[in-house]
N, C-alpha and C positions, 0 to 999 in steps of 0.2 A: 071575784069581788073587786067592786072599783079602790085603789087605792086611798081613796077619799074615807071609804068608810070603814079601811083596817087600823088597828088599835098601833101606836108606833112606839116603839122603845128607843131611848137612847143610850147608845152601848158604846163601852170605850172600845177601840180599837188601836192598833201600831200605827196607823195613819190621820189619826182623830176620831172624836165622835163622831159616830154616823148612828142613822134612825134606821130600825130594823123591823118589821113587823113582828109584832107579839108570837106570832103563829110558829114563826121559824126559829122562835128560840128553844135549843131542847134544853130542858132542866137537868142537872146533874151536881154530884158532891165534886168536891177537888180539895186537895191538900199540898201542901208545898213546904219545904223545910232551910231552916236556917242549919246548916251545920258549920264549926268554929273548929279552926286550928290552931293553935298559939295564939299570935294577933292577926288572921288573917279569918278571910268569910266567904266561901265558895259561892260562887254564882257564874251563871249563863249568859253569852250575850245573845238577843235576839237577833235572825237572820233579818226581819224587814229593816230596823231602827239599830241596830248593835246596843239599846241600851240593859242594862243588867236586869234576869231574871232569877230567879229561885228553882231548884229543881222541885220538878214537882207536876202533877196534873189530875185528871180524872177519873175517877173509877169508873172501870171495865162493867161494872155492873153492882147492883144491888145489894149484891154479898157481900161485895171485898170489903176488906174492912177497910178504918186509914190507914192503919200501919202497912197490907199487903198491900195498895195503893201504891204511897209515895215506897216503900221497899223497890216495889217493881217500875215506878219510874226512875228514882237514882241510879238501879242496874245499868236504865237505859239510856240516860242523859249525861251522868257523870263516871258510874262505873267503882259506887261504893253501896254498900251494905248495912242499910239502914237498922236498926238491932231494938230502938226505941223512941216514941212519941214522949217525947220529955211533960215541956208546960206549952199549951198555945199560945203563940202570939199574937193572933191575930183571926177574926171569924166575923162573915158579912155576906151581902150577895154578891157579887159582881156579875153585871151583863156586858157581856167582850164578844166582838164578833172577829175573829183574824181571817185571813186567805192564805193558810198555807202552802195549797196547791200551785199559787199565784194563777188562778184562774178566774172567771167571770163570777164563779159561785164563792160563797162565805162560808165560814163555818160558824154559827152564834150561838152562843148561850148563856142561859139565865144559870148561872152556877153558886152553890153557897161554898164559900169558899174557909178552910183552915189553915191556918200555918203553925208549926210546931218547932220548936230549938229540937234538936235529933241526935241521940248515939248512933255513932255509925262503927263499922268496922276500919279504921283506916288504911289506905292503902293507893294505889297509883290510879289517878284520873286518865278514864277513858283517852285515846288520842283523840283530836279532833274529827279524824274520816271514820271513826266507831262511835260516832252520840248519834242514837236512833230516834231522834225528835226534828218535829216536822218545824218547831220555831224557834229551837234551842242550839245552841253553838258554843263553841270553845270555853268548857267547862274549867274554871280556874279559880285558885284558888288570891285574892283580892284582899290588901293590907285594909284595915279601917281605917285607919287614918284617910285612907285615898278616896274615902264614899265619900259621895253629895247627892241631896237628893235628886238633881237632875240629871242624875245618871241612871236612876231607874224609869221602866216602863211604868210603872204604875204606883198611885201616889199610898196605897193600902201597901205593896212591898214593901217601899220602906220606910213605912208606919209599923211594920211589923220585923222589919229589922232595926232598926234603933229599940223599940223594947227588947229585943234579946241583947243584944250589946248591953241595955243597963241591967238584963237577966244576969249576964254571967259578969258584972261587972266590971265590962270593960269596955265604959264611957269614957273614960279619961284620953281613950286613943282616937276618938271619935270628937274633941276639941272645937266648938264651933260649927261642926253640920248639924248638931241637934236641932 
């Protein structure tokens, strides 16, 4: 089919928007969580852009729930033990295409996304050379104070991290990025 006449989406990506054909996007759920320790807010910096992500991703399939979802991503990007989907913050579609691989191909998807504030089990974050994500990096834990929103990949993160900040009521550390 001539490119002329496929349907084109445009999808955020680490490098900008880019237009993707409708066809190549696979649909899927994803979940992602905010989890809080005293005054700080764990997150991931991305391998293309270093800006901060949320741990969190895609379910494996149909069944999983969220909570087996983001559980079994935490394992693998940060290396805590997810226990509870508190309150959501945040739910929408996003279409994101990244190139993991850093190869010629993309990976896109039409995904309806959640994000939830999370009981976790506390305990020591993965080392850097153990986070088993293909976009995710140095898993840490990040005073509020020190957010801005330009420091995230995406403008729904932290849309949905500043309502949990004034979830658990601690706006006041967060002075001015609102």
């Amino acid at each position: 089919m001539p490119w002329t006449q496929l349907e084109l989406k445009v999808c955020a990506s680490l490098y900008g928007s880019i237009l993707i054909p409708e066809t190549w996007l696979t649909k899927r759920r994803g979940v992602y969580g905010v989890f809080f320790k005293d005054s700080q807010i764990l997150l991931l910096r991305s391998k293309t852009n270093g800006q901060f992500m949320l741990p969190g991703g895609g379910a494996d399939s149909e069944n999983e729930t969220l909570l087996e979802t983001l559980a079994r991503e935490a394992l693998k990007e940060v290396g805590l033990h997810v226990t509870k989907l508190v309150n959501r913050m945040y739910h929408g579609q996003t279409l994101f295409a990244y190139n993991p691989r850093h190869t010629d191909i993309f990976e896109a998807y039409d995904q309806y996304t959640e994000v939830y504030l999370v009981e976790f089990e506390d305990g020591k974050l993965l080392a850097d050379d153990l986070v088993d994500d293909l976009e995710g990096k140095l898993p840490r834990w990040i005073l509020i104070a020190e957010l801005r929103q330009e420091l995230f990949s995406d403008f729904w993160i932290w849309r949905a991290v500043v309502r949990a900040i004034k979830e658990m009521e601690l706006e006041h550390l967060l002075t001015g990025n609102s």
